[in-house]
C-alpha positions, 0 to 999 in steps of 0.5 A: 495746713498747720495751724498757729497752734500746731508750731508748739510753743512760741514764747521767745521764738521768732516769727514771720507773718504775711499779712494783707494791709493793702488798705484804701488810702485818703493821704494819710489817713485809712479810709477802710481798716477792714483787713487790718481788723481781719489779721488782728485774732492772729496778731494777738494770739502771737501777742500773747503767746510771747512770740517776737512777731515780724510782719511783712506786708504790702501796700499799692503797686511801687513796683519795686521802688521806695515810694513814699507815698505807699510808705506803712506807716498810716497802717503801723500807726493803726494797727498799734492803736487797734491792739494797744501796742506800740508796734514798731515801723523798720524803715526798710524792708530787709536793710539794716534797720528791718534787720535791727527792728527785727533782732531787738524784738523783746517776748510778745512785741510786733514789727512792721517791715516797710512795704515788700514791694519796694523790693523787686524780688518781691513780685519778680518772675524769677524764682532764684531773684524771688529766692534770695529775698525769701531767705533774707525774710526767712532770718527775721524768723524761726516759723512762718504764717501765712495770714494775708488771704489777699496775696495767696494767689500770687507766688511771690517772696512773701507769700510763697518762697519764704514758706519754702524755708521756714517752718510754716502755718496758715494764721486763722484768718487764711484758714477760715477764708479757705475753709469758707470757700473750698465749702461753697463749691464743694458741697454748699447748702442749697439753694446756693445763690452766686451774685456777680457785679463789676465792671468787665465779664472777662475778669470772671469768665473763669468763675462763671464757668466753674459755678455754672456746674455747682450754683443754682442761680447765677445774678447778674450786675455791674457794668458786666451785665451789659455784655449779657444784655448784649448777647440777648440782642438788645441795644445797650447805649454807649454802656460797657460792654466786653464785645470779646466775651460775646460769644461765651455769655450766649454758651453760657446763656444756653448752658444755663438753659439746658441745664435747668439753672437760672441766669437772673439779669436786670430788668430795669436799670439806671441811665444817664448820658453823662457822668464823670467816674474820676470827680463822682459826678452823674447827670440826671439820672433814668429809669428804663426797661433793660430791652429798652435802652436808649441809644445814646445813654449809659446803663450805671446801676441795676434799677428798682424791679431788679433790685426787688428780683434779686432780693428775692433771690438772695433771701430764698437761698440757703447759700449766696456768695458775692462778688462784685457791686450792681453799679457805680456806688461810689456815685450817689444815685447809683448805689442802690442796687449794691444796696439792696443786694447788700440788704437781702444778704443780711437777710439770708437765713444760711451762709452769706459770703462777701467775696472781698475788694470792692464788694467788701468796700461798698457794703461798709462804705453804705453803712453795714457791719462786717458782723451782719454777713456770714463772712467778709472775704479779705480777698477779691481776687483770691476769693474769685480765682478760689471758687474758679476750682483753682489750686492757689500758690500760697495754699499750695505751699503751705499744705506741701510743708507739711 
């Protein structure tokens, strides 16, 4: 892939950059500004190359409609506080006030187009509707960057087709983040640690079939856990659990075995027999061995052994990627496990790697600094389905263009 660096010199010249300010929202006000702080080294460089900078972005699922409230304004205003600029808002995306916004740009200034999902083009599976909204952002430039690692698995307009039609570079943050990755399951220092939490074993079938073959030790938390749990035969109350998945967590079981890894799993959690997810409530609160779960309770956290199990894990490792928090950690009383397995990261003497969504979130919402882990990913989705071995599109097309 090019480089910002490698599209010459970019004073006066127009540029289109996709960045990921699909930021967690209370109102108005930015709740987690961490992806914003991601794309900013990029920005600047822009800034102070004197190029006439236009960002495209997204925010929540309008699904192709204006939709007020997923409006870029709480991220323009952010985002010009953080540079110390006044970053101009168009309020379309490609009508005319993007196109004017756009075309009045002076050397070294930044616009923000509304959010590309309020276009149907923007995510629509046909690639000629995708085509024509990629060449109307195309006019906003004369090279593209590709800076939202967030978005590089998804082929749409902003990501993929423009970089089809402009000379195209990945901004250091997709850079690094691709660097960081394809190096974990390439050739990791070891020994190399995967950490998986979250709620459905589905959703990381795919991971954890791909890092069997290269991690030394695979931990095991979230509500996903309960499935493996499961598998081994024992009873798991009215916890989440994925019957469908089943049948490959017992392969993988065994896979694990024959080949000498380990598959660390809880062996203790946290239970209750009520909470409500939606007002962040939980009733009282147990502690009981994970082969003995009650009948009519709800495993919520990984408990204080575990917690001590995979410390002990993550600390040994010269390598640990996570992704995926132990339990609910939104819930007070159930953020611990995410907690210490967030502590013994910063403890690793060798790469530690956050691989991004709710993982990025529960570590700063519990108080830890971006800068006390190796490296923070901006992307859970894309981080996953990059250790998966997959080929993703908007990487793809940015080392085709060149």
């Amino acid at each position: 892939m090019k480089s910002v660096e490698d599209l010459g010199d970019l004073s006066g010249k127009r540029v289109v950059i996709r960045c990921d300010f699909n930021v967690p929202l209370d109102g108005q006000i930015i709740t987690d500004d961490g992806r914003i702080k991601a794309a900013l080294p990029t920005l600047e460089q822009l800034h102070q190359a004197g190029a006439r900078t236009t960002v495209l972005a997204h925010l929540g699922r309008p699904k192709g409609a204006v939709d007020p409230k997923f409006s870029l304004a709480p991220v323009a205003k952010r985002l010009g506080e953080l540079m110390g600029l006044d970053i101009k808002l168009a309020t379309d995306v490609v009508g005319p006030s993007a196109q004017q916004t756009s075309a009045s740009l002076k050397d070294g200034e930044i616009a923000l187009v509304e959010n590309v999902r309020f276009e149907k083009g923007e995510t629509s599976k046909d690639e000629a509707e995708r085509t024509e909204l990629a060449k109307k952002y195309a006019s906003f430039g004369d090279f593209y960057v590709s800076n939202g690692f967030g978005v590089v698995h998804r082929k749409q307009a902003s990501v993929y087709d423009v970089a089809k039609l402009l000379p195209s570079a990945a901004g250091s943050l997709v850079a690094k983040e691709v660097k960081v990755l394809e190096g974990l399951t390439a050739d990791p220092k070891r020994p190399f640690v995967v950490v998986l939490g979250g709620a459905k074993v589905a959703d990381k079938l795919a991971v954890i079939d791909n890092l069997l073959k290269v991690a030394d030790t695979l931990v095991i938390g979230g509500g996903m856990a309960f499935t493996f749990i499961k598998a081994q035969g024992h009873e798991v109350g009215t916890s989440l659990v994925d019957d469908d998945s089943l049948e490959a967590v017992k392969g993988y079981l065994a896979q694990a075995k024959a080949a000498g890894k380990s598959i660390l799993l809880p062996v203790d959690v946290r239970v209750s027999d009520s909470v409500d997810f939606g007002a962040h409530t939980v009733g009282e609160i147990d502690v009981v061995d994970a082969d003995q779960m009650p009948a009519g309770k709800m495993g919520l956290d990984i408990g204080p052994k575990s917690e001590k199990l995979y410390a002990d894990a993550i600390r040994s490792a010269a390598s640990v990627f996570w992704n995926g928090p132990m339990g609910v950690f939104e819930i007070k009383g159930l953020e611990e496990g995410t907690r210490a397995v967030a502590q013994a990261l910063t403890e690793v003497k060798g790469l530690s790697v956050v691989g991004g969504g709710d993982s990025a979130s529960a570590v700063r919402s519990l108080g830890f600094a971006d800068d006390q882990f190796g490296h923070i990913s901006t992307g859970g989705g894309a981080s996953l389905e990059l250790m998966e071995g997959k080929e993703l599109p908007g990487i793809a097309v940015l080392k085709e263009s060149n």
